[in-house]
BAMAR-971157 format. One record per residue (C-alpha): residue in one letter; x, y, z; residue number from 1. Coordinates in steps of 0.02 Angstrom, whole numbers, always signed. Layout:
BEGIN
@residu: a | east: X | north: Y | up: Z | num: NUM
...
***
This chain:
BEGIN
@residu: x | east: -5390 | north: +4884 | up: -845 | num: 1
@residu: x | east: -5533 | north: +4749 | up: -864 | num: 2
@residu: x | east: -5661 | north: +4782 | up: -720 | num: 3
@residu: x | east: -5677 | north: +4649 | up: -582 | num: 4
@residu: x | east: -5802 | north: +4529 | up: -604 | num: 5
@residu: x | east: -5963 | north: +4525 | up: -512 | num: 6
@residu: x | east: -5969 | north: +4388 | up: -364 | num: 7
@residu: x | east: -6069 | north: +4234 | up: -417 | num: 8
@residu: x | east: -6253 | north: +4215 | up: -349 | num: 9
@residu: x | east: -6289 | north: +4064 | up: -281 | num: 10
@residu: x | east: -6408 | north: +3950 | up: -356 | num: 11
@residu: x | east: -6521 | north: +3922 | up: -212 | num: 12
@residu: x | east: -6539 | north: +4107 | up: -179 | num: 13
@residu: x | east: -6572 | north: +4145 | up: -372 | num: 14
@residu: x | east: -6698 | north: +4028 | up: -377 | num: 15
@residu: x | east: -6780 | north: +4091 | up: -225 | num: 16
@residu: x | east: -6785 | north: +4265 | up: -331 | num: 17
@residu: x | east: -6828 | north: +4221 | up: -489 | num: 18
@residu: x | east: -6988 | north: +4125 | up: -404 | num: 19
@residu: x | east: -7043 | north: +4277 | up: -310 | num: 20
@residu: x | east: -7020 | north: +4375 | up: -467 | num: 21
@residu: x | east: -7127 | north: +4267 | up: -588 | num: 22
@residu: x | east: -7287 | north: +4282 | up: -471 | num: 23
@residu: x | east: -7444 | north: +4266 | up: -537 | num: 24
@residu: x | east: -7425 | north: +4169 | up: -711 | num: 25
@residu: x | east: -7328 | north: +4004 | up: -635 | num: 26
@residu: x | east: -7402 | north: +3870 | up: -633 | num: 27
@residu: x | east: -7404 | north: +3658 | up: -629 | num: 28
@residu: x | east: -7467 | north: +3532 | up: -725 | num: 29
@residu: x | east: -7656 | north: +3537 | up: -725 | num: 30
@residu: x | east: -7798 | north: +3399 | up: -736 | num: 31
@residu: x | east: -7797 | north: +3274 | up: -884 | num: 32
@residu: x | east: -7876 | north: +3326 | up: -1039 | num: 33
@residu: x | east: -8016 | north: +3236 | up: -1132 | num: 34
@residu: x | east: -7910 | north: +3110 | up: -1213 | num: 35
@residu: x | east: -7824 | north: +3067 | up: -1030 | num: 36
@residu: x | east: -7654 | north: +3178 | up: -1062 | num: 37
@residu: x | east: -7624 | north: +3283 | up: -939 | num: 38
@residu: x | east: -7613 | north: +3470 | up: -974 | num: 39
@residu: x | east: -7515 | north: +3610 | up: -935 | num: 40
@residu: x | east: -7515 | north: +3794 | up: -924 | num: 41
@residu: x | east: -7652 | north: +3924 | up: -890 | num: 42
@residu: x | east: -7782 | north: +4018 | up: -994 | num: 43
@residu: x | east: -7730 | north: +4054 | up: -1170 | num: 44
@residu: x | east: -7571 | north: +3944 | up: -1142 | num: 45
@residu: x | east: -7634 | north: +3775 | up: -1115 | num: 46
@residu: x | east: -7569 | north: +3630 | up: -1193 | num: 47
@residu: x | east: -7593 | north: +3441 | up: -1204 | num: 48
@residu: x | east: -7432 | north: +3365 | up: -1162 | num: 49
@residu: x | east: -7401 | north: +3203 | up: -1297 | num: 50
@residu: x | east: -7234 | north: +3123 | up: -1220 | num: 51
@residu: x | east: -7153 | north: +3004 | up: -1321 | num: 52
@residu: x | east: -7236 | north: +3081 | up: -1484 | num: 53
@residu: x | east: -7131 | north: +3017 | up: -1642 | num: 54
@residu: x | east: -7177 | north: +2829 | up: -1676 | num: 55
@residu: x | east: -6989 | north: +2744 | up: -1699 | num: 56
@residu: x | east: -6986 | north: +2598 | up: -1805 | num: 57
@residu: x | east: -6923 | north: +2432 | up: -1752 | num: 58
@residu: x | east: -6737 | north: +2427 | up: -1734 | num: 59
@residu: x | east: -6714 | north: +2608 | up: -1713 | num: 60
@residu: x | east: -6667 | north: +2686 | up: -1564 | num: 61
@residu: x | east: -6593 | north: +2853 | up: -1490 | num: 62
@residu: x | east: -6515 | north: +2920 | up: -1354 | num: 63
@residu: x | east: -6509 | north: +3088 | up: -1257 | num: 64
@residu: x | east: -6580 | north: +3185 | up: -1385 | num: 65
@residu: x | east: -6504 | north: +3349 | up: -1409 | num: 66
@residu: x | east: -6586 | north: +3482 | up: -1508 | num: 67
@residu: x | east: -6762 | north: +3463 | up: -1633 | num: 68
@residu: x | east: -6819 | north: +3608 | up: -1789 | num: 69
@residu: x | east: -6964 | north: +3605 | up: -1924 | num: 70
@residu: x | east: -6966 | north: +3639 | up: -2092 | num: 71
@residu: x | east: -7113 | north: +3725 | up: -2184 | num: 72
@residu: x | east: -7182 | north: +3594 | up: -2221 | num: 73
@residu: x | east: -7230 | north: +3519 | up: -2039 | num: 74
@residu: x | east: -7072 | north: +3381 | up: -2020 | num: 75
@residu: x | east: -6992 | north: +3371 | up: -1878 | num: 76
@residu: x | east: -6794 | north: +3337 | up: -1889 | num: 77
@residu: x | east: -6705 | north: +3273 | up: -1706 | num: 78
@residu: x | east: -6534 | north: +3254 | up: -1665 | num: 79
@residu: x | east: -6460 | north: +3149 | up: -1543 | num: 80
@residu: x | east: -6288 | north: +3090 | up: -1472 | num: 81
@residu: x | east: -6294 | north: +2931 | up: -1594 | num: 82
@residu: x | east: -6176 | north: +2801 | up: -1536 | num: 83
@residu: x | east: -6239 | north: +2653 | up: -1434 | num: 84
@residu: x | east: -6088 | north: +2534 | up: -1349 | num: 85
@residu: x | east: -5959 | north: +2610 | up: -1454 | num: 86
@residu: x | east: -6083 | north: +2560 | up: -1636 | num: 87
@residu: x | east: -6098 | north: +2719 | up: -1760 | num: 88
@residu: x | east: -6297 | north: +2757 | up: -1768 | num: 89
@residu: x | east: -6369 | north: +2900 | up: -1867 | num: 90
@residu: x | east: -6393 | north: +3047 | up: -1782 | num: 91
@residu: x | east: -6534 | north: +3150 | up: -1862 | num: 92
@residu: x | east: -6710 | north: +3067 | up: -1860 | num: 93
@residu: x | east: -6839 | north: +3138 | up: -1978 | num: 94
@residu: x | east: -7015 | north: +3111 | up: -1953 | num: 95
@residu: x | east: -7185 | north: +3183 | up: -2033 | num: 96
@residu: x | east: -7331 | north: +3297 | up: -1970 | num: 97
@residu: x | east: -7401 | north: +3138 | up: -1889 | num: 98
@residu: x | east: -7239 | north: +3085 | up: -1816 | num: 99
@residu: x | east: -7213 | north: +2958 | up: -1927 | num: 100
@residu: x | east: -7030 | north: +2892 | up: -1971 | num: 101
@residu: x | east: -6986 | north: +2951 | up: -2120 | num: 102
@residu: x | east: -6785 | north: +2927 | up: -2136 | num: 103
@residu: x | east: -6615 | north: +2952 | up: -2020 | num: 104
@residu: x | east: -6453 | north: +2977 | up: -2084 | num: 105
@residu: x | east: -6292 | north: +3068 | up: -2002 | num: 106
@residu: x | east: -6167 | north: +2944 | up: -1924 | num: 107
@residu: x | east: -6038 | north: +3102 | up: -1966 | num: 108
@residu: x | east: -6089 | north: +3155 | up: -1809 | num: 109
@residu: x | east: -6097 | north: +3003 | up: -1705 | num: 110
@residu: x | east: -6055 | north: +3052 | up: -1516 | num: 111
@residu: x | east: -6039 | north: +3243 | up: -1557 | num: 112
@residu: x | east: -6204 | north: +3289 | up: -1645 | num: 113
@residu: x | east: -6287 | north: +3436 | up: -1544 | num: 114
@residu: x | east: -6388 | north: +3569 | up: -1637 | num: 115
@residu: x | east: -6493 | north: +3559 | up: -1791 | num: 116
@residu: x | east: -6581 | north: +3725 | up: -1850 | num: 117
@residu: x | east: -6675 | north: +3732 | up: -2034 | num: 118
@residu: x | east: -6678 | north: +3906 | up: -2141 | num: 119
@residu: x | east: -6777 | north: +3921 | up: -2321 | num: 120
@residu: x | east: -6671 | north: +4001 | up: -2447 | num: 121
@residu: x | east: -6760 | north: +4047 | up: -2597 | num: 122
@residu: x | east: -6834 | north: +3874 | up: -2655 | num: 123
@residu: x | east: -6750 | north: +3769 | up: -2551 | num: 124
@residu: x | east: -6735 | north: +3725 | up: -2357 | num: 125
@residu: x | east: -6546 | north: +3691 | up: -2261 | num: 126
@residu: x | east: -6513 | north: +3619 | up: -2107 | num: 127
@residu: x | east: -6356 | north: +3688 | up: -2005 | num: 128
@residu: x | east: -6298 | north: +3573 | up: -1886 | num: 129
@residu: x | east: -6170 | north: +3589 | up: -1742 | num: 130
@residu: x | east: -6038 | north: +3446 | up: -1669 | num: 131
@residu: x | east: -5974 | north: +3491 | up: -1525 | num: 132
@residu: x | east: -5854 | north: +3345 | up: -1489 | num: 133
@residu: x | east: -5743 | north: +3274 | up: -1590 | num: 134
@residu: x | east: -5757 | north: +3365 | up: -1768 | num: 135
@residu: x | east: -5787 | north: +3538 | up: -1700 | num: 136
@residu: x | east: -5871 | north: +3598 | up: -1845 | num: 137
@residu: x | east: -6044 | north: +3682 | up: -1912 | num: 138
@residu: x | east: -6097 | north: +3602 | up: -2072 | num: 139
@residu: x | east: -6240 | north: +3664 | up: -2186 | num: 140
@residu: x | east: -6336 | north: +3497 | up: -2288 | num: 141
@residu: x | east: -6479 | north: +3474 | up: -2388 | num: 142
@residu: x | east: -6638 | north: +3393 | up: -2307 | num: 143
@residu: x | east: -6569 | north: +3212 | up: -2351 | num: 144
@residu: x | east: -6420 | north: +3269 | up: -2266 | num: 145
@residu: x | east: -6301 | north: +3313 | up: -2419 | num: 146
@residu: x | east: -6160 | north: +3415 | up: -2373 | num: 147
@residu: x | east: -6153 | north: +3588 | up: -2444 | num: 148
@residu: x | east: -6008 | north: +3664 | up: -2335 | num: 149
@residu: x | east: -5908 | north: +3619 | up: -2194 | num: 150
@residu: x | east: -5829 | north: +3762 | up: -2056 | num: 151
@residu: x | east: -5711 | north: +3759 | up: -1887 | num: 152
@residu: x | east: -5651 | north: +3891 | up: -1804 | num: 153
@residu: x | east: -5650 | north: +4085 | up: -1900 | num: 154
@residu: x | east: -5479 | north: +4090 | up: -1923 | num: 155
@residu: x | east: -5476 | north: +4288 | up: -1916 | num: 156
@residu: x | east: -5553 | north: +4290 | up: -1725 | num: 157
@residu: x | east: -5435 | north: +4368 | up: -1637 | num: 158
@residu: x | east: -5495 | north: +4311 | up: -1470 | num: 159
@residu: x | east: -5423 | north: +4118 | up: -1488 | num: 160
@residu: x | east: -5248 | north: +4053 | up: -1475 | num: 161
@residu: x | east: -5190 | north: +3856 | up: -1500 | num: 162
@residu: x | east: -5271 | north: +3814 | up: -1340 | num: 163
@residu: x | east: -5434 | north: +3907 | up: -1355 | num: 164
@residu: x | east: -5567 | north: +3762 | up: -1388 | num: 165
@residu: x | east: -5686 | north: +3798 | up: -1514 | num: 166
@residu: x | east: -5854 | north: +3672 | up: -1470 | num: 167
@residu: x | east: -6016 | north: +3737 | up: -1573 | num: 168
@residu: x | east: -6180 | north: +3708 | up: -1492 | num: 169
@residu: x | east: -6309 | north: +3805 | up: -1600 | num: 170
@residu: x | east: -6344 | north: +3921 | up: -1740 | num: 171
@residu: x | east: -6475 | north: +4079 | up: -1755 | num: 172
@residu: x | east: -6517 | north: +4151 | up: -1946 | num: 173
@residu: x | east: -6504 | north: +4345 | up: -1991 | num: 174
@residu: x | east: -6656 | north: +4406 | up: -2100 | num: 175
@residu: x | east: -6512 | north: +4478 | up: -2221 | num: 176
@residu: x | east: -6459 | north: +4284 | up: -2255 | num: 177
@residu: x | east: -6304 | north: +4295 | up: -2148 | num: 178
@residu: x | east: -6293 | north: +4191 | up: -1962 | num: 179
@residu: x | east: -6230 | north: +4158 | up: -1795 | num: 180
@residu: x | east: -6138 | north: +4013 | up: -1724 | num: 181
@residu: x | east: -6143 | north: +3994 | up: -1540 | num: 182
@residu: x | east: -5966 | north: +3937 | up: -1465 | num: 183
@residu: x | east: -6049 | north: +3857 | up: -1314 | num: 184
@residu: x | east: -5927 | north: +3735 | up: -1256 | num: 185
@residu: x | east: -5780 | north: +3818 | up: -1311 | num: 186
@residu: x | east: -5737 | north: +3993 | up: -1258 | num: 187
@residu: x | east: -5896 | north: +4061 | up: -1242 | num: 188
@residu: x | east: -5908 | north: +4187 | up: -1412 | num: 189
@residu: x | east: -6047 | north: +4226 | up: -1511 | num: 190
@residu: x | east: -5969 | north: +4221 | up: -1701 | num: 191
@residu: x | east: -6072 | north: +4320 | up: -1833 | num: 192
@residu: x | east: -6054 | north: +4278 | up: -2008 | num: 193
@residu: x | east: -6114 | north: +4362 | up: -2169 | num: 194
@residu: x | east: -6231 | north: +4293 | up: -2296 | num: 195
@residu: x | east: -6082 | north: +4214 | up: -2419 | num: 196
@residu: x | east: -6037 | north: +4128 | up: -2222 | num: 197
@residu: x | east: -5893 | north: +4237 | up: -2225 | num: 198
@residu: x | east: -5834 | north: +4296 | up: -2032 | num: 199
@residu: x | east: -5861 | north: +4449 | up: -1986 | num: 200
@residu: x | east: -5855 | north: +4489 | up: -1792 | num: 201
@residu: x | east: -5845 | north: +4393 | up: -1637 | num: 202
@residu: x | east: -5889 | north: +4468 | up: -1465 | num: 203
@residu: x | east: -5926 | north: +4387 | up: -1294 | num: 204
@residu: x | east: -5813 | north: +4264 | up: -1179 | num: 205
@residu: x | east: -5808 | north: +4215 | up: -993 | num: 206
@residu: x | east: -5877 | north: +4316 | up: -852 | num: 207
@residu: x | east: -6039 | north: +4388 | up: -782 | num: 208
@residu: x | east: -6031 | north: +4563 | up: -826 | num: 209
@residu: x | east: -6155 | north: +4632 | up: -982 | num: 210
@residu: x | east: -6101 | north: +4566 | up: -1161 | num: 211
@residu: x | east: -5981 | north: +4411 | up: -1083 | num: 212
@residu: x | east: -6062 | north: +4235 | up: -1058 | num: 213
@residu: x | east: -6040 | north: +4050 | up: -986 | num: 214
@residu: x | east: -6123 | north: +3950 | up: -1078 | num: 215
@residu: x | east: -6206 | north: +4027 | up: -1226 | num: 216
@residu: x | east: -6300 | north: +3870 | up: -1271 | num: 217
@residu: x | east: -6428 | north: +3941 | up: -1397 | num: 218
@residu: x | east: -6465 | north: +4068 | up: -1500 | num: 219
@residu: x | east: -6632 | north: +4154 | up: -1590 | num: 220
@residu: x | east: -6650 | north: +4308 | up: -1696 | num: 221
@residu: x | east: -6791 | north: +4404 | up: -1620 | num: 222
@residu: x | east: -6885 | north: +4492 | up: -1776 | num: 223
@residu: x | east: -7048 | north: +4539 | up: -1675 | num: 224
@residu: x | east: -7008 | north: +4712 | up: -1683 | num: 225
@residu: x | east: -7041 | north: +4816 | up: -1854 | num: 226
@residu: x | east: -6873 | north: +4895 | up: -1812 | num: 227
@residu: x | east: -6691 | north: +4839 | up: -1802 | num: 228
@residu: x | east: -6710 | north: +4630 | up: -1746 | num: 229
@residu: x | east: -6600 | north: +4591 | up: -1587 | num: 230
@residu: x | east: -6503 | north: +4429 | up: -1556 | num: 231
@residu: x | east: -6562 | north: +4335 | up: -1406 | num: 232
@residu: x | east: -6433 | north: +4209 | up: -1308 | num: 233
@residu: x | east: -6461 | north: +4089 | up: -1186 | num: 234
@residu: x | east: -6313 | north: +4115 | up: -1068 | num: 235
@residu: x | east: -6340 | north: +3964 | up: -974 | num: 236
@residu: x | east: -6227 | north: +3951 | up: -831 | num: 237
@residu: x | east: -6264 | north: +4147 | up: -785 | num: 238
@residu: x | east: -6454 | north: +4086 | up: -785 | num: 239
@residu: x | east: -6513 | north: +4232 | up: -917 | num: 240
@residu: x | east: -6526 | north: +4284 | up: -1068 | num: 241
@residu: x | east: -6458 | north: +4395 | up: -1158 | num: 242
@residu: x | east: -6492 | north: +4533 | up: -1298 | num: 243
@residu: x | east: -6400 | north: +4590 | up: -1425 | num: 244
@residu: x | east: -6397 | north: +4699 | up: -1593 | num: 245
@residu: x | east: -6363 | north: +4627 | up: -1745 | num: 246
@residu: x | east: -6174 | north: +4704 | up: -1728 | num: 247
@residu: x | east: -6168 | north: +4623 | up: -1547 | num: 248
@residu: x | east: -6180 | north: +4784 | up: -1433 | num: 249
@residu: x | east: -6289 | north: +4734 | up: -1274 | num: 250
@residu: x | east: -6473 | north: +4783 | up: -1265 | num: 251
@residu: x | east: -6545 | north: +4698 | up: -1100 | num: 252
@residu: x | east: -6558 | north: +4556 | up: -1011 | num: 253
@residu: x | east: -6664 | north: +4429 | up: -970 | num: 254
@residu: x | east: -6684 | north: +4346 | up: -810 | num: 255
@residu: x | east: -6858 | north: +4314 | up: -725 | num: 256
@residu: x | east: -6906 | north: +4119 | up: -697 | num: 257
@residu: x | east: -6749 | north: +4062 | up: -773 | num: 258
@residu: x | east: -6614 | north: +3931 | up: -705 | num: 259
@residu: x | east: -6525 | north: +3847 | up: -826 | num: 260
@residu: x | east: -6595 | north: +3924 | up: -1003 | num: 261
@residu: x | east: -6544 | north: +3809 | up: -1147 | num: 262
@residu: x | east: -6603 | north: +3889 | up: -1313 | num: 263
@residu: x | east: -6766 | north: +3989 | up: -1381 | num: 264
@residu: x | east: -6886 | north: +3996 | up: -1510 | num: 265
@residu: x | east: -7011 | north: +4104 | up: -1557 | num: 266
@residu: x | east: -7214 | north: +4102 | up: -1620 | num: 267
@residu: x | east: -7296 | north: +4271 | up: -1661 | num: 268
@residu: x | east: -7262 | north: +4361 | up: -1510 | num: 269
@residu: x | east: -7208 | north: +4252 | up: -1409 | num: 270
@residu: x | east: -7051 | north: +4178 | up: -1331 | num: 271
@residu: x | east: -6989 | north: +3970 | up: -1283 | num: 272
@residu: x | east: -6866 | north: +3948 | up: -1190 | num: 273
@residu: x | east: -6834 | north: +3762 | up: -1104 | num: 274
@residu: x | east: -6737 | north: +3764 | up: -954 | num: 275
@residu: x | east: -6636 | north: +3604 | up: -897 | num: 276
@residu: x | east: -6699 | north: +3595 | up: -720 | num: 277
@residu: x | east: -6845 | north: +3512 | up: -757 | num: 278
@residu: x | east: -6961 | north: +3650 | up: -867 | num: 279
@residu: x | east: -7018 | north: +3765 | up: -1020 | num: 280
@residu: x | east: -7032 | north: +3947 | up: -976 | num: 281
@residu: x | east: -7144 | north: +4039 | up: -1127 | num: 282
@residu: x | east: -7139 | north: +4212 | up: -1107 | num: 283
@residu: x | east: -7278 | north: +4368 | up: -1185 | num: 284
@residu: x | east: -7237 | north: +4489 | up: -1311 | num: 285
@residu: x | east: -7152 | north: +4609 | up: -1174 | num: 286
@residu: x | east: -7034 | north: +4464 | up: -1132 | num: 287
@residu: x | east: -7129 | north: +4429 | up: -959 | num: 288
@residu: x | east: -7156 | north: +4253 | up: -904 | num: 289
@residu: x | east: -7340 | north: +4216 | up: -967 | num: 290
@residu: x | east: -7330 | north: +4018 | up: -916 | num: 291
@residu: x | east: -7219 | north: +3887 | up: -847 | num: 292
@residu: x | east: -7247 | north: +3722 | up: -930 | num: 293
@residu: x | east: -7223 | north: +3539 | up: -836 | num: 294
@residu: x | east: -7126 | north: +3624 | up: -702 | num: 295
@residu: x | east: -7010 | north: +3478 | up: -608 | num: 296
@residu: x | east: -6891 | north: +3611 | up: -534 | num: 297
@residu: x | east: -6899 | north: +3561 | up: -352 | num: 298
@residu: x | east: -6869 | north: +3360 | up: -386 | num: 299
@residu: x | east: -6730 | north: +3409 | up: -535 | num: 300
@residu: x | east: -6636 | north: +3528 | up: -390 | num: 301
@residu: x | east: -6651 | north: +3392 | up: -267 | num: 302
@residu: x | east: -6595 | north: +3259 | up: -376 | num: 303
@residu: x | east: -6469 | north: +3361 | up: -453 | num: 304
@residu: x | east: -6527 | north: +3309 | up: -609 | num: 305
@residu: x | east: -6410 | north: +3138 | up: -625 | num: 306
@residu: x | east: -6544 | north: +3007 | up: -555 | num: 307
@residu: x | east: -6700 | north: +3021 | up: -603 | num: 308
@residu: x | east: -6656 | north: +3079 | up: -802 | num: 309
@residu: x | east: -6557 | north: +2911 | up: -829 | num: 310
@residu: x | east: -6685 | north: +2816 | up: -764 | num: 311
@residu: x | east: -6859 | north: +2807 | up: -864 | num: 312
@residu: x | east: -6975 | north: +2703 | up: -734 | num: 313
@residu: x | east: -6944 | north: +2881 | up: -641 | num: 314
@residu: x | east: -7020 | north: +3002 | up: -756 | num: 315
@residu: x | east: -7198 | north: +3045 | up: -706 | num: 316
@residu: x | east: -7313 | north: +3106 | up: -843 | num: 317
@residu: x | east: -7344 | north: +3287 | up: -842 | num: 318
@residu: x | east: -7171 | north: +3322 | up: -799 | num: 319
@residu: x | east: -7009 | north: +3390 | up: -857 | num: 320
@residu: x | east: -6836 | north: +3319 | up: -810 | num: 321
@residu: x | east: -6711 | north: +3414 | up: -935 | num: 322
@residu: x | east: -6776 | north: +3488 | up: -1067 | num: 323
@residu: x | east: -6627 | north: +3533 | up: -1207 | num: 324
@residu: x | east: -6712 | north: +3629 | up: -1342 | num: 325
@residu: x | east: -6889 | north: +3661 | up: -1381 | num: 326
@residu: x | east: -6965 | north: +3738 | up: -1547 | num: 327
@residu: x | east: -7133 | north: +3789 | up: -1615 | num: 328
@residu: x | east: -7229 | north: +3720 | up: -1768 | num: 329
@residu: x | east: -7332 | north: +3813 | up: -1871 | num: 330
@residu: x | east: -7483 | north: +3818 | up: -1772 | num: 331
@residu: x | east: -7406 | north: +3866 | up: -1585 | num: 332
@residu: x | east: -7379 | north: +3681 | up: -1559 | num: 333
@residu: x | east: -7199 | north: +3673 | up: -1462 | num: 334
@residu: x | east: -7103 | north: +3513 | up: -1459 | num: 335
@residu: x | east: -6983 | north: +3474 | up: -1318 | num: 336
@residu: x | east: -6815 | north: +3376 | up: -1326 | num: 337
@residu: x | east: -6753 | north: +3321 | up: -1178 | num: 338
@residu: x | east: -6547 | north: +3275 | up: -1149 | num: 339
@residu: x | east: -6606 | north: +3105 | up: -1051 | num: 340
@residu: x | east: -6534 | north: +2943 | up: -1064 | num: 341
@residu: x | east: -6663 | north: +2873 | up: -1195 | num: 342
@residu: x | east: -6704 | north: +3044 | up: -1251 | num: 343
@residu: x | east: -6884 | north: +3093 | up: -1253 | num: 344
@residu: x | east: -6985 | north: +3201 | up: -1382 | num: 345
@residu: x | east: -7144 | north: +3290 | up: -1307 | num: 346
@residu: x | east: -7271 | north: +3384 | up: -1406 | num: 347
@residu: x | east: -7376 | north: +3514 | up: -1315 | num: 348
@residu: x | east: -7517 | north: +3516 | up: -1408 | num: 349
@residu: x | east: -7600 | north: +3701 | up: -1403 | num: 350
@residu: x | east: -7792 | north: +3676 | up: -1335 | num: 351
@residu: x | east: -7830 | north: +3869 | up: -1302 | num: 352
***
């Protein structure tokens, strides 16, 4: 018999613990910077906080941007929801080193599109992309958003049935060309697949205990080691993460400082993770919280984070309200996307 699950921790006393356990390296939003930004973080992990970075031309707009990658070559590709009063808008924004516009295109994914992750294989560069609303589907393109392959649900997972929903929030890349897809508004699996994106095991669902999830929003394939990589999930609802092996057999978890983790990244040794009450977490090398970036976590709890994110004359500079995914570029820069009504795009600039 299936052991009894683990009574639920409240939110208020979690967050209570996690603050006493992060200690030393919180901290806010510091004074403004030369160029009158204001700037977060402590000693070696300061940054200048651009808000409203890409330049959007005329006519374009988005709304509650979703998840944001870059390719090797410095551009930055956003998705969003898309639709505006019912009209079809691309989803997927593409915009240069700068922040320049370059191009959009994806109405596919109108009202559904949610993550967008980029992988070089041999000469070329991919983008995998997630709807997690009405189509249901991951579906690998080319950079001008050509379709290469379309796939639902692994019809050999044992663990679905005809009313099992299958809603696909992100994908994480295997060094061995093979790649997981995050069921993170479905029923709660972590789906591996091998290199030819054939299926090949499934592990997870809902609960509390070790190895099951609610909410495993995001996905990142930790390769900091020189030995086997791990598989780190944001289980979002259980306010950790989590780590796996490559086969899925639970390593550790991950808990300090977080609340609501959305997805991770990771930049030489270290690790991103944004958090949807209102800040970025960036942890060292041991996984140990190194800096808190534009915490808002008091006025997100209070506000419950409805009020103040649909309403822009509310957002203070300096300050998180829900960041949704966060990514580095190639030179520690991190870019936040935040699931607000406009959507918002903020570039911490790395001063140390």
């Amino acid at each position: 018999m299936k052991s009894k699950a683990l009574p639920t921790v409240s939110r208020r006393h979690f967050l209570v613990s996690a603050a006493a356990a992060i200690g030393a390296p919180q901290v806010l939003t510091a004074k403004k910077s030369d160029s009158g930004l204001p700037v977060t973080g402590v000693g070696e992990h300061r940054y200048e906080m651009v808000h409203d970075w890409p330049q959007l031309p005329d006519g374009f707009t988005w709304q509650t941007t979703q998840d944001i990658a870059v390719n090797r070559d410095g551009f930055v590709f956003v998705i969003h929801n898309g639709s505006v009063k019912g009209e079809a808008k691309d989803t997927i924004f593409v915009f240069d080193p700068d922040g320049k516009f370059v191009r959009s295109f994806g109405k596919a994914f109108d009202g559904g599109g949610h993550g967008i992750d980029i992988r070089a294989e041999g000469e070329e560069e991919f983008i995998y992309i997630c709807d997690r609303k009405h189509l249901d589907i991951v579906v690998k393109a080319t950079l001008e958003g050509e379709e290469v392959w379309r796939m639902g649900l692994p019809e050999h997972c044992p663990f679905y049935d005809e009313k099992s929903p299958f809603k696909p929030t992100n994908v994480a890349f295997a060094p061995d060309g093979g790649f997981y897809v995050a069921d993170g508004y479905g029923s709660f699996y972590i789906h591996q697949y091998d290199a030819a994106a054939e299926w090949v095991r499934s592990w997870g669902g809902k609960g509390t205990w070790p190895g099951e999830m609610n909410t495993p929003h995001g996905l990142w394939m930790d390769t900091r080691s020189e030995g086997q990589p791990s598989l780190i999930v944001a289980d979002r609802a259980n306010h950790r993460l989590q780590v796996f092996s490559p086969e899925g057999v639970f390593e550790k978890e991950i808990g300090d400082s977080l609340s609501l983790p959305a997805n991770i990244d990771i930049y030489q040794e270290h690790v991103v993770v944004p958090d949807l009450d209102g800040r970025v977490v960036l942890f060292d090398g041991d996984d140990r919280p190194a800096a808190i970036l534009g915490d808002n976590q008091a006025e997100m709890l209070a506000d419950k984070r409805k009020k103040i994110r649909s309403n822009p004359s509310l957002w203070k500079p300096g300050k998180f309200y829900h960041p949704h995914d966060a990514c580095f570029d190639h030179d520690g820069n991190i870019f936040v996307c935040e699931w607000m009504a406009t959507g918002r795009i903020t570039k911490l600039r790395r001063l140390a």
